[in-house]
Steps between C-alpha positions, in 0.01 A plus 500: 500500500768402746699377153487825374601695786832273483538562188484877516712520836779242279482766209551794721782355666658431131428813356646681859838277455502559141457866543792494762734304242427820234543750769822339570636483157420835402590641806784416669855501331792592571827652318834461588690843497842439681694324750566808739738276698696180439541417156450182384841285530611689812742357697490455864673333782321184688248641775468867406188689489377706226202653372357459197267778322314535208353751327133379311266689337106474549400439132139325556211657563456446893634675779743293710402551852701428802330172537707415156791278583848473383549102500752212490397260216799307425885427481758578804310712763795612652365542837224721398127514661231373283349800394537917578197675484534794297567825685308739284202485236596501163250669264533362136796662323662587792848292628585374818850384695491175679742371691561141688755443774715209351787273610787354325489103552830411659576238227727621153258504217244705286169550607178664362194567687164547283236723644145669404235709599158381646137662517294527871338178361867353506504472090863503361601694229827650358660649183524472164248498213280274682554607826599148647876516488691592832770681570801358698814532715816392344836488696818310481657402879848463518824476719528785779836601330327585165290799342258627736328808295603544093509886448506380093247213522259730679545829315191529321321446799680856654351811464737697284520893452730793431410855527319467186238308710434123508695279224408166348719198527687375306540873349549645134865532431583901453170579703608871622261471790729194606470113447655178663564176312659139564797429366596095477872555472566855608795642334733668760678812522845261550389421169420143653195290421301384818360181523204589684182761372506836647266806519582796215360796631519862403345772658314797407667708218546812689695681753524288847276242309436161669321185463387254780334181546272439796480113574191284628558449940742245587578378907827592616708204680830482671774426280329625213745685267398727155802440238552684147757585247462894448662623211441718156428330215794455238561797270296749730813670592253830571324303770516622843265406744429380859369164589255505799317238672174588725259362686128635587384404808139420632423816580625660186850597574774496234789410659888507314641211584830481267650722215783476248591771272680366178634647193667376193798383596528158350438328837183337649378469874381177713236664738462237800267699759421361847143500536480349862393847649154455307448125636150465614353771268299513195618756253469602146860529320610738296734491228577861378780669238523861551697719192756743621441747242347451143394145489554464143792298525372322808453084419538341888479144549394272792700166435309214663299675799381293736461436853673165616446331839812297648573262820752747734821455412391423112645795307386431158741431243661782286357527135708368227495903400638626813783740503637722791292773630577806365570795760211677595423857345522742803172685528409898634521547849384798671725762546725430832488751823574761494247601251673703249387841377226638223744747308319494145652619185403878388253349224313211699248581668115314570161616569279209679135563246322257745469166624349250195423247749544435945429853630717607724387357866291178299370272757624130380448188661828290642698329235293666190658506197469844332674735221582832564525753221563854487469756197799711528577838214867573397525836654846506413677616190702167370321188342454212750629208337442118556813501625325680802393283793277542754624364852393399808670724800370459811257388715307162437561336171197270482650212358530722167795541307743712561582651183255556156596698207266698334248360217637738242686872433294812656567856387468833710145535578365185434374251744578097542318243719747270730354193636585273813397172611510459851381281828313664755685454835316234750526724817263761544571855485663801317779350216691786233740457283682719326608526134733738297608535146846422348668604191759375236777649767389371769374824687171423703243748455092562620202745512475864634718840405844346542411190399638324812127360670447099429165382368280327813339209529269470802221235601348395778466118571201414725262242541547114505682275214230345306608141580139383487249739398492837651233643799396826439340543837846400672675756264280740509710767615792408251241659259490887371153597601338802352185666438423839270628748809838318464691236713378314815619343801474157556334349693277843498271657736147400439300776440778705329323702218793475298407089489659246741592127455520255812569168576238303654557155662120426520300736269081445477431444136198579366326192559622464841807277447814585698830482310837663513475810285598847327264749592599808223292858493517708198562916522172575613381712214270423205688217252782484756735208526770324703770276407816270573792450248708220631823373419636315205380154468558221252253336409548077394265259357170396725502801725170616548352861718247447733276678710192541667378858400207695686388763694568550886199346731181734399701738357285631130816568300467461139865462363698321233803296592755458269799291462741716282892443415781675419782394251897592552505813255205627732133461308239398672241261379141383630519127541110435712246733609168426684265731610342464892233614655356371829223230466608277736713249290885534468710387134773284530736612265694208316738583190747321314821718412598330224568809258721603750695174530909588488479910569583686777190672574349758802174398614246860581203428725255748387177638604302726347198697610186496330417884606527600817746324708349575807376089650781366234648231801652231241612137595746349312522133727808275461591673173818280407662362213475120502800282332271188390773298374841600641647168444441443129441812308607512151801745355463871544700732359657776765497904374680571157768814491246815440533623141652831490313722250691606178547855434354632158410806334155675562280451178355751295123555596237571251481826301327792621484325835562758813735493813436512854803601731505480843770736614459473872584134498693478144279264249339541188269298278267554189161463459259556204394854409127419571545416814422747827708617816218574737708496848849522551727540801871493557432084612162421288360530184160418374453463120176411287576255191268506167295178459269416263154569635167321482603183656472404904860688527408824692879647537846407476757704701847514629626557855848599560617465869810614642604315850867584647662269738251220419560132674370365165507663165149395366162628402264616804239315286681186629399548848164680450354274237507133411830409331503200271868508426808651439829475286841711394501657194784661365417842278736792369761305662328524873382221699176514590223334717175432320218423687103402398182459687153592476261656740086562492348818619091590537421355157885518341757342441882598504764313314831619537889474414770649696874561437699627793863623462767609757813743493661519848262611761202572245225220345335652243161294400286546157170357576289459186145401574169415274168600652205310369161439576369189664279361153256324791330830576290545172231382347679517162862537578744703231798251331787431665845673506773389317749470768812410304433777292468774787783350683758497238603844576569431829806329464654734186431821750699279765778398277587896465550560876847647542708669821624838400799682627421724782285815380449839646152580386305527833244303436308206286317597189466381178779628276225425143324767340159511588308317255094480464421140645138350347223448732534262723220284742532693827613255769383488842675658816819333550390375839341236240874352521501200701693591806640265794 
């Protein structure tokens, strides 16, 4: 008896190990997917700290939990702990970054450090087909004098773009969205031959294209120097470009640090820039060629870039290339004091349409980076050429340039977009510039009657830099709050009707904790809300919002809070929503903002009422934004130039197809015969679409709204429903914003699509929206909607949206015959629309 017991006990304890030796080979394994920083064979001086990351993929079957290590198994160590636990779980398929604080051994030599992954039972495992090899560290130490950081060597390890979006490396040679390869003997515009590789790169082929490359971190020391020989490539006599090197700091801030503009000329440049002002710092470089016109002819080269660290006193030697420095090319300045005078021409004159992006007053954070673009109409009667220039006048110029032609040749009556890229100033306050218009005589010229009034630029910086995170309780005041009776004080007045926000230093949660808090009220009404836009923020790799979200002490509210963003050119987009009611428990609120990572984004703490508004006392405690890993993050990519939208003709819409003109405001747009008018005002319209019946679609309708002086140009769906997302669409030659969400009523649902347009103080928004029956509520429910097929109108009704000369009919109708319309569902009262 005893035997057998032994015997069983032996064979479960073999079949329990041999079941944990298949768990672990089907499991857990890893893929390698890139070095994010340090390539292998990267040089450093004795004694300097680094940090190594990796980017591996979960491609077993297991979860890696945070009691998965990253371990030491071989090789040079390098000074490094024995293991890291990993900071997140991994779920299979998903990748991770991990990173290890290294240190260069102080004697010359190569080294290579071999490291793997382990399970909570402490089992190693690692890449390749078996899972079993590791991964490594592989570094070359050498003298203090010599190459500290290879621009070249690590190129493919930068994040490379152009306004095209992001770019492989190495590229495709004649790649119009732009492309960047290594060269082994560049071929100089002296018509020399340099002994040493260097980086081809060629921006974006279009007007004001450019290309950069974002580099992995590197640690700034004292006597640290970046050299490069900046010159066009021989035979590219059309090149003409300027050289710029950046640097991003920690808390996302894209800083110029040097620039060279060079054309053909038959002469090349030895850049030598100081970098001893960034000692102590860990930044991201930036290596960027911007065109000065057409790029077509633009093919820039970076000979040798590097970074070299030398002993004071140590210049380096001079390249066996080196020839004397040609003169520098003088660059705009702003026009001296006195200012002089806007006497236009007869024929020039411009109309300002409306601001594309940055309304006027924006609230920005200090040091944002942001671009500024305006839609302006030749009002005038000659041709703006792109010999025309736009300059900067007066006031603050924002680190922008000082002098931009325009993109291409504008007639009378037609409009252009003109762009900026600026920097947000870092003290708080009201900053303008101002901006006038120059043509191919030199006379200055603006907006208004006489054509003498500059265009303005006007933000307002508040808030704290974002040097690590941001506290949206500390800031709380730098943000716009607003509910649906209009703007609001902050900090409010509790018990305003209008809705009220206040900072609490120890607010009662819910379940009796005390915490440091945001106490908002919605607009006491049914569905009311509240909210806080707050100012730009750029968002890097491992920052994280947080918050403890509840309901005041014994308060019964019964709210949703929601974390919503908006981008530069103004849509806003729902990024987390949960829904609260008071039962005693708080949610702590914990999201990565990864799909974020690299914009310039403003946070919107929302709350929404679910009916009346009346007990609605909402805690948001400690809301923040949590940098998890400010040392070590991998590349981001600061804002591209905004596209400016092309101007093209408006297309033909289908026959027999009727118009609707708005006189009082000046559009028009067509719409299919069948459908039905059944309101209409001089600022909304409410139309019923044909669908096909005898599915769970019940109606499909448009809204028209008309808003004037709107903050945002959007859809009031946006702020009334649930958005899901948002993006710019450009049709009949207008920009406009698109937005999508979906909303359930008393048994229905609403799925809807948006496209908002402006023209100087008015937002015009065409809300299409498809009504249909929750399938849930029947015993035997009727089939599905096709909702690609219903839907496809939408956008062809958009796409024939046009602004119309003014009119002097009094006011809107529709200008079609009438015609017989086929019968149609009836809808519901149009209180069914979901409203804030």
């Amino acid at each position: 008896m005893l035997r057998n017991i032994l015997l069983l006990l032996l064979i479960s304890l073999l079949g329990h190990s041999f079941a944990r030796s298949v768990a672990q080979e089907n499991c857990n394994q890893a893929q390698f997917v890139a070095d994010l920083t340090v390539a292998d064979g990267t040089t450093f001086a004795p004694g300097t700290s680094f940090t190594k990351t990796w980017r591996l993929m979960n491609v077993g079957s297991c979860t890696w939990t945070t009691a998965y290590r990253l371990v030491f198994v071989g090789g040079d160590s390098l000074g490094a702990p024995a293991y890291v636990h990993l900071p997140v779980a991994v779920a299979p398929g998903q990748m991770v970054d991990l990173s290890v604080h290294l240190i260069a051994p102080q004697a010359i030599g190569h080294y290579r450090g071999l490291w793997k992954l382990s399970n909570a039972w402490g089992v190693k495992f690692g890449i390749g087909p078996n899972g079993n090899d590791p991964f490594w560290v592989d570094i070359n130490v050498a003298d203090a004098s010599a190459v500290i950081f290879d621009f070249i060597a690590n190129a493919p390890y930068a994040l490379w773009r152009s306004g095209a979006g992001p770019l492989p490396f190495p590229g495709t040679a004649g790649d119009p969205r732009g492309y960047a390869l290594r060269l082994e003997r560049p071929h100089l515009e002296s018509d020399t031959v340099d002994i040493e590789p260097g980086l081809l790169t060629v921006p974006q082929n279009r007007f004001f294209g450019y290309i950069q490359a974002i580099y992995p971190e590197f640690l700034v020391e004292s006597g640290d120097y970046f050299q490069s020989l900046v010159n066009c490539e021989f035979g590219a006599t059309g090149c003409y470009v300027t050289f710029r090197l950046e640097y991003i700091t920690n808390s996302g801030l894209n800083r110029a640090l040097w620039s060279w503009v060079e054309n053909y000329e038959g002469r090349f440049y030895r850049a030598k820039v100081d970098l001893s002002r960034l000692a102590g710092q860990r930044v991201r470089f930036v290596l960027t060629v911007l065109s000065s016109g057409l790029a077509s002819g633009d093919r820039a080269i970076w000979g040798a870039p590097r970074i070299v660290r030398l002993p004071v006193g140590a210049p380096p030697a001079p390249p066996p290339t080196l020839t004397p420095l040609p003169s520098l090319t003088p660059t705009a300045t702003p026009f001296p004091s006195p200012l002089p005078g806007i006497v236009p021409a007869a024929c020039d004159r411009a109309t300002l349409v409306g601001d594309v992006t940055i309304p006027h007053g924006a609230i920005l954070a200090p040091g944002a980076g942001f671009t500024k673009t305006w839609r302006l109409r030749n009002s005038g009667s000659c041709t703006w050429t792109t010999a025309y220039r736009l300059i900067f006048y007066s006031g603050e110029q924002m680190e922008a340039p000082t002098v931009i032609p325009l993109p291409w040749a504008v007639a009378p009556g037609q409009m252009v977009d003109l762009s900026i890229n600026l920097i947000a100033p870092t003290s708080a306050g009201e900053h303008r510039a101002f901006w006038v218009l120059q043509n191919t005589a030199g006379a200055l010229f603006g907006l208004g009657p006489a054509g003498n009034s500059p265009l303005e630029l006007a933000i307002r910086v508040a808030g704290e830099a974002p040097l690590s995170g941001y506290d949206f309780l500390v800031n709380a005041c730098a943000a716009e709050w607003r509910s649906g009776a209009g703007p609001l004080p902050c900090p409010g007045n509790d018990g305003d009707a209008n809705g009220f926000v206040l900072k609490l230093d120890a607010a009662q949660m819910e379940d009796g904790s005390m915490m440091p808090a945001l106490l908002t009220f919605p607009q006491n009404r049914y569905n009311g809300y509240i909210q806080g836009i707050y100012p730009f923020f750029n968002v890097q790799p491992g920052d994280r919002f947080q918050a403890t979200v509840g309901c005041e002490g014994r308060a019964p509210c019964y709210v949703t809070f929601r974390l919503d963003y908006m981008t530069l050119n103004g849509a806003i987009v729902n990024f987390w929503s949960w829904r609260e009611s008071n039962e005693g428990r708080t949610y702590k609120a914990d999201l990565s903002l990864t799909p974020l990572v690299g914009q310039n984004v403003r946070f919107i703490l929302t709350i929404l009422a679910t009916g009346y508004a009346t007990n609605d006392r909402a805690l948001w405690g400690t809301p923040r934004i949590l940098r998890m890993t400010p040392a070590t993050p991998p590349p981001t990519l600061p804002p591209s130039p905004t596209p400016t939208a092309t101007l093209s003709p408006t297309p033909a819409p289908p026959i027999q197809w009727s118009i609707y003109t708005n006189p009082i405001y000046h559009f028009t747009f067509w719409y299919p015969p069948s459908a039905q008018i059944t309101e209409s005002t001089a600022n909304s319209l409410h139309m019923r679409l044909p669908f096909t019946p005898g599915t769970t679609l019940t109606d499909k309708y448009l809204d028209v709204s008309v808003a004037e002086n709107a903050e945002i140009c959007q859809s009031p769906l946006a702020t009334s429903s649930i958005l899901s997302g948002s993006e710019n669409v450009v049709l009949n030659g207008l920009s406009f914003l698109k937005q999508f969400g979906i909303e359930g009523s008393a048994g229905h649902v609403y799925k809807w699509v948006a496209y908002s347009t402006y023209q100087g103080n008015i937002c015009v928004s065409l809300d299409f929206v498809l009504k249909s029956i929750n399938p849930g509520v029947f015993l035997t429910p009727p089939p599905p909607y096709d909702e690609a097929l219903e839907s496809a109108i939408f956008e062809q009704m958009a796409s024939t949206f046009a602004w119309l000369a003014n009119l002097p009919t009094p006011e809107a109708t529709s200008t079609a015959t009438p015609v017989e319309s086929p019968v149609v569902q009836p809808s519901e009262s149009p209180s069914d629309t979901p409203t804030p």
